[in-house]
C-alpha positions as CSV (number, residue, x, y, z in Angstrom):
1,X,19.0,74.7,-111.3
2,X,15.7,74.6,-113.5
3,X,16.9,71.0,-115.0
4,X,17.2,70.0,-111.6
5,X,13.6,71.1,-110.4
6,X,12.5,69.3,-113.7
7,X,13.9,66.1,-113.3
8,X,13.4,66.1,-109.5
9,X,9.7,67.0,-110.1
10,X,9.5,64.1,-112.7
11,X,10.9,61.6,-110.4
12,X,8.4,62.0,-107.7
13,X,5.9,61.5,-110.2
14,X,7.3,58.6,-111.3
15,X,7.4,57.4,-107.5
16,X,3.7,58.5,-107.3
17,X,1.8,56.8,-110.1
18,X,4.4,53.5,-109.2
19,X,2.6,53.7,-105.8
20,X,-0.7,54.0,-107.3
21,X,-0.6,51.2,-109.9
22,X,1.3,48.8,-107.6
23,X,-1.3,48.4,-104.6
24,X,-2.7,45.2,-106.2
25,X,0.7,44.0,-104.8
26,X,1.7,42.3,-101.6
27,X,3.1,44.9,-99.2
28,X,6.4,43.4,-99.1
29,X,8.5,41.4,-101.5
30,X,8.2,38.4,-99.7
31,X,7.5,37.2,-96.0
32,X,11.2,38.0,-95.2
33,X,12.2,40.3,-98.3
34,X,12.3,44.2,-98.5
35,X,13.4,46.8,-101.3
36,X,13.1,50.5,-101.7
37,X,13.3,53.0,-104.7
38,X,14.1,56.1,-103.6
39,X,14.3,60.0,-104.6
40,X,17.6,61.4,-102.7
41,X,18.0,64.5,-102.0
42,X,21.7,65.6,-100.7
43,X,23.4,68.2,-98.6
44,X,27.5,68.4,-98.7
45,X,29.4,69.1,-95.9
46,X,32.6,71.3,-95.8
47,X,33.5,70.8,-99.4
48,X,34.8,74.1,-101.2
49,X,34.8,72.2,-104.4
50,X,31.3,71.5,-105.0
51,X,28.9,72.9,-102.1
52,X,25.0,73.5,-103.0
53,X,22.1,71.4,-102.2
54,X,21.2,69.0,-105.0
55,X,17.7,66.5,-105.5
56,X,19.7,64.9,-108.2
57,X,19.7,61.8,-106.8
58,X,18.4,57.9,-106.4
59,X,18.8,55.4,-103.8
60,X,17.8,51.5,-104.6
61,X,18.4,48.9,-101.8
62,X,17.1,45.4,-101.1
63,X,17.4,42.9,-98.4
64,X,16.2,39.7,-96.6
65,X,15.4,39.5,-92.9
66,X,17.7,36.9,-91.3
67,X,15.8,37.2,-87.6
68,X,12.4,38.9,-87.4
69,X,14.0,42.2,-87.1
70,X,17.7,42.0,-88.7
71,X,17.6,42.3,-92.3
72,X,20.8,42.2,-94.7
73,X,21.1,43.4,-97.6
74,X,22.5,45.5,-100.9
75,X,22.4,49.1,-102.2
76,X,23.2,51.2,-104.9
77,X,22.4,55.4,-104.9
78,X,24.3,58.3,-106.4
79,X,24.2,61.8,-106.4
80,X,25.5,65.0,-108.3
81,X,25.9,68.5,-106.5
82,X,27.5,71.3,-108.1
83,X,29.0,74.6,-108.0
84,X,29.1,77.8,-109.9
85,X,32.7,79.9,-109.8
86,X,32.2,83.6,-111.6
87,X,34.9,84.6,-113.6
88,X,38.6,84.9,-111.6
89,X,42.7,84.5,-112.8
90,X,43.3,80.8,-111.7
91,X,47.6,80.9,-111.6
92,X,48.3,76.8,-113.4
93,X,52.0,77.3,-112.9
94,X,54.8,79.8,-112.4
95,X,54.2,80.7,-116.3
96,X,50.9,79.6,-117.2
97,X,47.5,81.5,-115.4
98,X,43.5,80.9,-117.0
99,X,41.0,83.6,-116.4
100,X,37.4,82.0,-117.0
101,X,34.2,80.9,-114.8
102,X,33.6,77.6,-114.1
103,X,30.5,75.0,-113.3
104,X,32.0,72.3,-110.4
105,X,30.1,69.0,-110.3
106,X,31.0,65.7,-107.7
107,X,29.2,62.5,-109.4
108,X,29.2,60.1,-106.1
109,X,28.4,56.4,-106.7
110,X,28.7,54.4,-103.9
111,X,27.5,50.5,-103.4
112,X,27.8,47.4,-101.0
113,X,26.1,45.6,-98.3
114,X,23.6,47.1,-95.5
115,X,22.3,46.0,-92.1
116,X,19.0,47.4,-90.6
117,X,17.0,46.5,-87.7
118,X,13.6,46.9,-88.3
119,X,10.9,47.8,-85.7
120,X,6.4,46.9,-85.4
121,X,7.7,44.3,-88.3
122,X,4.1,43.2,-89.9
123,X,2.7,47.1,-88.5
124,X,1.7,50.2,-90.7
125,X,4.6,52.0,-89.2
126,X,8.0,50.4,-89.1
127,X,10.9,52.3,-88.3
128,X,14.3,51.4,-88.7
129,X,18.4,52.0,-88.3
130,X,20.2,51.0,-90.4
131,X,24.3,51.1,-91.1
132,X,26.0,50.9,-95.3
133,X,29.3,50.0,-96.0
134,X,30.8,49.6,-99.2
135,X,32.8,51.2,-102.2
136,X,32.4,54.9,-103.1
137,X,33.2,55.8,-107.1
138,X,33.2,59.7,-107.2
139,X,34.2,62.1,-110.5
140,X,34.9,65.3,-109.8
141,X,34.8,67.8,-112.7
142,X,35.1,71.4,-113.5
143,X,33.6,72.6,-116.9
144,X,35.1,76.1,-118.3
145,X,34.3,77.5,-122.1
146,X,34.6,74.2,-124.1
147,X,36.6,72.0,-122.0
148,X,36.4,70.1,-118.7
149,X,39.4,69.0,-116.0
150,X,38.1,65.9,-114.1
151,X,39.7,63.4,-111.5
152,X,37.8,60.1,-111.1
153,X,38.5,58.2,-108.1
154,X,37.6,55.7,-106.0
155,X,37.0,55.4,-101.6
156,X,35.2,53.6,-98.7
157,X,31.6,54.8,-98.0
158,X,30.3,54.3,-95.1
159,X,26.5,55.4,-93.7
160,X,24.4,55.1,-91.0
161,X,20.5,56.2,-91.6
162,X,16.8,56.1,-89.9
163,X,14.0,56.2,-91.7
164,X,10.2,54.8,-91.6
165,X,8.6,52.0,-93.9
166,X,4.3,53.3,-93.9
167,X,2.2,50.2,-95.4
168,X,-1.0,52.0,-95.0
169,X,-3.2,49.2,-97.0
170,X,-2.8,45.7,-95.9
171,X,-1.9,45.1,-100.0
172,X,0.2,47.2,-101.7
173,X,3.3,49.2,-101.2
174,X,4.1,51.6,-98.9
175,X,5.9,55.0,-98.5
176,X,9.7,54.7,-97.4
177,X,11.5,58.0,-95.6
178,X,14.9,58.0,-94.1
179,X,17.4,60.3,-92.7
180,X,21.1,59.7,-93.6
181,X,25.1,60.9,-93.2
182,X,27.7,59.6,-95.1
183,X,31.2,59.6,-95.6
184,X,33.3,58.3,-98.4
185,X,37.1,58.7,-98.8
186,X,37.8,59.8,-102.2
187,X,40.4,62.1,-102.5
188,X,40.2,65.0,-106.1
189,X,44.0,65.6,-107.4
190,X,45.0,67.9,-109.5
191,X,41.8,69.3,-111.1
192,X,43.2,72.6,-112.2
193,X,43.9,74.1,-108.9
194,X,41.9,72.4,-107.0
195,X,42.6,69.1,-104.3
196,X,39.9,67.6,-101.8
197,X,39.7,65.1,-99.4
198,X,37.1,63.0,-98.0
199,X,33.0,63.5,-99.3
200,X,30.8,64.4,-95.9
201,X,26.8,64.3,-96.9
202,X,23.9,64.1,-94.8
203,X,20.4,64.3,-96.6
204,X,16.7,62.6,-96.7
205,X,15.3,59.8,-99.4
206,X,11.9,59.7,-100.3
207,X,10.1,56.5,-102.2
208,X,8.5,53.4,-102.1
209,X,9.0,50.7,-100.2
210,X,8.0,47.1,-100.9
């Protein structure tokens, strides 16, 4: 949990003094361009295997607008959450048992294509919705003493979002916020006793937008 707070601490930093030295920039890429670089934080839903809260996380995405308020686009993110399990008698097999604790972590990498529609384009506050579809790479480990048991495996991701673009200079970037669920159906086999289906997660990103 510290290392978390550490490197989540050092990534807003890093979001902060990229805000700061960019605003000799143009507030947007281009005319019709967009991108955002994002700090993710992410909340699981109804997974035993892995359940806490986790800022471990990035979200990148970049797009063009086709009309004045469609844009299209790509994205990449991931995410790690994790769970601690205190010592217990896990029963392998008929013959075979293993009595440790054990640290649970889900790795989630999912990428594709978006689609937002973008409000008050050209304004200092543009909101948006926005849908992501794509591929979902997921490892799902548990570590115990010296050794780790880990299933990686591969799903659809799907993800609608809203969020807010703030340009508050007429040159430079701005701030980017946005509010997201996703689903992505990788399924875990067979790590030690353990079998999941299906990765729900809603959460919030917070960047910069250009």
């Amino acid at each position: 949990m510290k290392t978390i707070k550490y490197i989540s601490t050092r990534v807003l930093a890093v979001l902060a003094l990229a805000l700061v030295f960019a605003l000799p920039a143009k507030a947007q890429m281009s005319d019709n361009g967009y991108f955002n670089v994002d700090w993710k934080f992410n909340v699981p839903l109804g997974n035993d295997f892995a359940d806490k809260a986790s800022g471990w996380g990035m979200n990148f995405e970049g797009g063009y607008f086709v009309t004045d308020n469609i844009g299209v686009g790509l994205f990449l993110n991931y995410s790690s959450i994790h769970k601690y399990v205190p010592k217990q008698v896990l029963q392998l097999s008929n013959t075979q048992s293993l009595c440790t604790d054990q640290q649970h972590t889900i790795f989630q990498l999912p990428f594709g294509a978006s689609v937002r529609y973008q409000f008050n384009r050209g304004g200092a506050f543009q909101p948006y919705v926005a849908v992501k579809l794509g591929a979902s790479y997921a490892k799902y480990s548990t570590d115990y003493n010296v050794f780790e048991t880990r299933d990686k495996t591969w799903g659809f991701y799907a993800s609608p979002e809203v969020g807010l673009n703030i340009f508050p200079w007429s040159y430079g970037p701005g701030l980017h916020l946005g509010i997201y669920y996703n689903y992505a159906s990788n399924k875990c086999k067979d790590v030690l006793i353990y079998n999941e289906s299906g990765l729900n997660n809603f959460g919030f990103t917070l960047g910069v937008a250009f």
